[in-house]
SEFIDREN-507621 format. One record per residue: x, y, z of N, C-alpha, C in turn; residue in three letters; residue number from 1. Coordinates in Angstrom, 2 decimals, decimal comma, always signed. Example, Ala and Ser with C-alpha at 12.3 -4.5 7.8 and 13.67 -1.06 7.14 Angstrom:
! SEFIDREN-507621
R npx npy npz capx capy capz cpx cpy cpz res n
R +13,19 -5,69 +7,80 +12,30 -4,50 +7,80 +13,20 -3,30 +7,80 ALA 1
R +12,85 -2,25 +7,08 +13,67 -1,06 +7,14 +12,90 +0,03 +7,87 SER 2
//
This chain:
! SEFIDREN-507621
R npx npy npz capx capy capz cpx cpy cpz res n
R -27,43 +155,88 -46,64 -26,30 +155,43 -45,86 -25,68 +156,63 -45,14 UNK 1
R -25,31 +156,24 -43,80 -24,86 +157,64 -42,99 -23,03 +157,64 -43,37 UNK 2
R -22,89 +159,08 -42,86 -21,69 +159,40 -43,31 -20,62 +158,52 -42,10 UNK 3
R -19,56 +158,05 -42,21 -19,03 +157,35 -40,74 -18,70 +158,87 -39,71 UNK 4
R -18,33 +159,92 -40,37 -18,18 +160,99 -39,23 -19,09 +161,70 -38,38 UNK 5
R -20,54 +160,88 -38,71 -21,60 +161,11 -38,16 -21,94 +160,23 -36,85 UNK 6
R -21,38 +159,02 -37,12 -21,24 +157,82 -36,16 -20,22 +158,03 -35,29 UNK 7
R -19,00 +157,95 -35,72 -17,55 +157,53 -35,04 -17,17 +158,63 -33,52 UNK 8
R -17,18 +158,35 -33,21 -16,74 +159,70 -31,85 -15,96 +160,45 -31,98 UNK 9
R -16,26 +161,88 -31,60 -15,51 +162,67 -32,22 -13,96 +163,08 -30,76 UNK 10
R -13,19 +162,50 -30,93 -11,58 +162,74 -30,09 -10,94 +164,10 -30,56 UNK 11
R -10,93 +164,59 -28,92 -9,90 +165,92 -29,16 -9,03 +165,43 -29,10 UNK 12
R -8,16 +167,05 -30,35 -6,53 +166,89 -30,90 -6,87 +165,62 -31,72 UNK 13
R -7,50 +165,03 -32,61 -7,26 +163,77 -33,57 -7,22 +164,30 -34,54 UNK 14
R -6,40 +163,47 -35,05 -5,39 +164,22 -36,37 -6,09 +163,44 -37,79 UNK 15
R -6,46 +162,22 -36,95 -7,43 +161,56 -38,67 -7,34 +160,06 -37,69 UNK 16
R -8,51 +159,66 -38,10 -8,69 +158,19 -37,83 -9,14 +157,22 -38,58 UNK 17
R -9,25 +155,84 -38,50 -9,42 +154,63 -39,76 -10,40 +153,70 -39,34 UNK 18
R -10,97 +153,54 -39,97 -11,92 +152,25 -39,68 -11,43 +151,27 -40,95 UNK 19
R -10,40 +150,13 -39,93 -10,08 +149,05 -41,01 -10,27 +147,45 -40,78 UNK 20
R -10,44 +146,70 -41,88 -10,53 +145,78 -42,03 -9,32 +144,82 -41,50 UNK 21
R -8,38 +145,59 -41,21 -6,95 +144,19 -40,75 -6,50 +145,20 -39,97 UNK 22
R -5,92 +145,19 -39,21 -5,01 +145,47 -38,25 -3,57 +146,09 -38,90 UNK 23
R -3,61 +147,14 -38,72 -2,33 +148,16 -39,28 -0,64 +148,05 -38,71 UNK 24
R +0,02 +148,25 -39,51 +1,47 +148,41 -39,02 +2,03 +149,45 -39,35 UNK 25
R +2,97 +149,73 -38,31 +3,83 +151,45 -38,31 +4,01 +151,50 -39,96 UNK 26
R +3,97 +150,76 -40,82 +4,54 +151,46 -41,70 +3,26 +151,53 -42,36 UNK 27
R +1,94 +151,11 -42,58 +0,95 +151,85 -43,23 +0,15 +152,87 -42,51 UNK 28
R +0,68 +153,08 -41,25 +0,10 +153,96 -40,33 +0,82 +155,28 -41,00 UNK 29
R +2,45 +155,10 -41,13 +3,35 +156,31 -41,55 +2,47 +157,22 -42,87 UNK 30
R +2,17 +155,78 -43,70 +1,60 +155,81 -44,99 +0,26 +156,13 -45,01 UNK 31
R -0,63 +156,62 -44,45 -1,54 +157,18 -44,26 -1,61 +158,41 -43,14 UNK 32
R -0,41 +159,01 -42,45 -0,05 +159,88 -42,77 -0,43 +160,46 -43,46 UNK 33
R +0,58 +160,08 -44,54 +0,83 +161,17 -45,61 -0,04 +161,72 -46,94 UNK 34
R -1,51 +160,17 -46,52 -2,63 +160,51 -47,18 -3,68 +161,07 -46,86 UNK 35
R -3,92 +161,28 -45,46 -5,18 +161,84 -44,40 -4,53 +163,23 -44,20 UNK 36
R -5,20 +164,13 -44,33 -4,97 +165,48 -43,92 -5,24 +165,84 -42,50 UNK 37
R -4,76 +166,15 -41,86 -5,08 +166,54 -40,06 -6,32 +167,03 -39,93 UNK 38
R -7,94 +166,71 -40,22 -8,53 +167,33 -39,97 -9,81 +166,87 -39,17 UNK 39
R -8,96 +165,82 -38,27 -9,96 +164,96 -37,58 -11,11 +164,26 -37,95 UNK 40
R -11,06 +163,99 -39,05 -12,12 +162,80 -39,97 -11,35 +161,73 -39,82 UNK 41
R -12,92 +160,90 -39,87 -12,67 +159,63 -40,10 -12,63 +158,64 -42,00 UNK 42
R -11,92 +157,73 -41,35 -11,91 +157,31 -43,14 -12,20 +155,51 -42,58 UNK 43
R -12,62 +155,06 -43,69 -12,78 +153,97 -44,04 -11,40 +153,36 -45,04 UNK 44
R -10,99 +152,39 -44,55 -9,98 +151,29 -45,26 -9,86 +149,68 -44,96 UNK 45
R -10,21 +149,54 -46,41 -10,74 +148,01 -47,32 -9,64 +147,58 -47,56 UNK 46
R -8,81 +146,89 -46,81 -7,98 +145,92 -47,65 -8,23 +144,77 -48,09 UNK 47
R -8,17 +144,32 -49,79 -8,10 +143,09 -50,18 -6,83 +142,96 -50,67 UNK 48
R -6,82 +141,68 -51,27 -5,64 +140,97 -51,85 -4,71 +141,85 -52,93 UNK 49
R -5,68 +142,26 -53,96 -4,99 +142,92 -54,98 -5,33 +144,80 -55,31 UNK 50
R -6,08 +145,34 -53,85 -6,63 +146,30 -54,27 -7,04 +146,86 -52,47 UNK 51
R -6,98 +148,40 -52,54 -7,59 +148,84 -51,38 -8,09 +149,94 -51,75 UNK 52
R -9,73 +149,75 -50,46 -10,53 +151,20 -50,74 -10,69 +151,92 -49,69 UNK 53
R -10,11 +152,95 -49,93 -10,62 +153,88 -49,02 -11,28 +154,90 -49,22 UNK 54
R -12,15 +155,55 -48,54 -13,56 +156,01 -48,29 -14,05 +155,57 -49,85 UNK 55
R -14,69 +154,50 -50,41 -15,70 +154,17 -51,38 -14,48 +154,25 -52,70 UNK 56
R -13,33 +154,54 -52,23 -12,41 +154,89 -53,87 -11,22 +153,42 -53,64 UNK 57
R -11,33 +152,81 -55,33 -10,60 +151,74 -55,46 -8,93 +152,27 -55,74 UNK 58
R -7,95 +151,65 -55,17 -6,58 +151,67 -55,42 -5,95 +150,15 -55,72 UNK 59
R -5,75 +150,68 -56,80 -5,15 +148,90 -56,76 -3,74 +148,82 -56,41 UNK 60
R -3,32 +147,71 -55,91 -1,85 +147,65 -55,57 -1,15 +146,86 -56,51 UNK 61
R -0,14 +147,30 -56,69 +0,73 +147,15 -58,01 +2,17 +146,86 -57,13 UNK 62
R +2,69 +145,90 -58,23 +4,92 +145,75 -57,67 +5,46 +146,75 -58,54 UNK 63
R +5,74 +147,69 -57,52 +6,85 +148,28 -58,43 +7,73 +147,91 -59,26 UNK 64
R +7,77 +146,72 -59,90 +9,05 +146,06 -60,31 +8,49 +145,91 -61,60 UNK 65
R +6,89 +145,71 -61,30 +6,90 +145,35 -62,87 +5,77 +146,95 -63,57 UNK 66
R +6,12 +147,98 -63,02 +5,74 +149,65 -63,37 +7,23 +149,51 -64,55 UNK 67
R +6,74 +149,87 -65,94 +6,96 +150,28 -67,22 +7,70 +151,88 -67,30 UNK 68
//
């Protein structure tokens, strides 16, 4: 399987880019930010219902409300 930064086009000045499954809003855009490092790679992001992957790594999403 090829790497996606081998595929994706490479844009001057890009600070990090996404290949996603739904259509993003300013506020998970903010929020990935603060998870992509400026180094003009591309990433992959999986959103499902109870869980998101990005590049091949599972995160599950949790309510803060019910964090112990």
């Amino acid at each position: 399987m090829k790497d996606i930064n081998s595929i994706m086009p490479k844009i001057p000045d890009m600070k990090w880019g996404a290949l996603m499954n739904k259509s993003p809003t300013d506020e998970k855009i903010d929020h990935m930010n603060k998870i992509f490092p400026p180094n003009g790679k591309w990433h992959t992001v999986f959103e499902e219902k109870d869980q998101v992957h990005i590049d091949g790594k599972r995160i599950w999403k949790k309510d803060p409300m019910s964090w112990t």
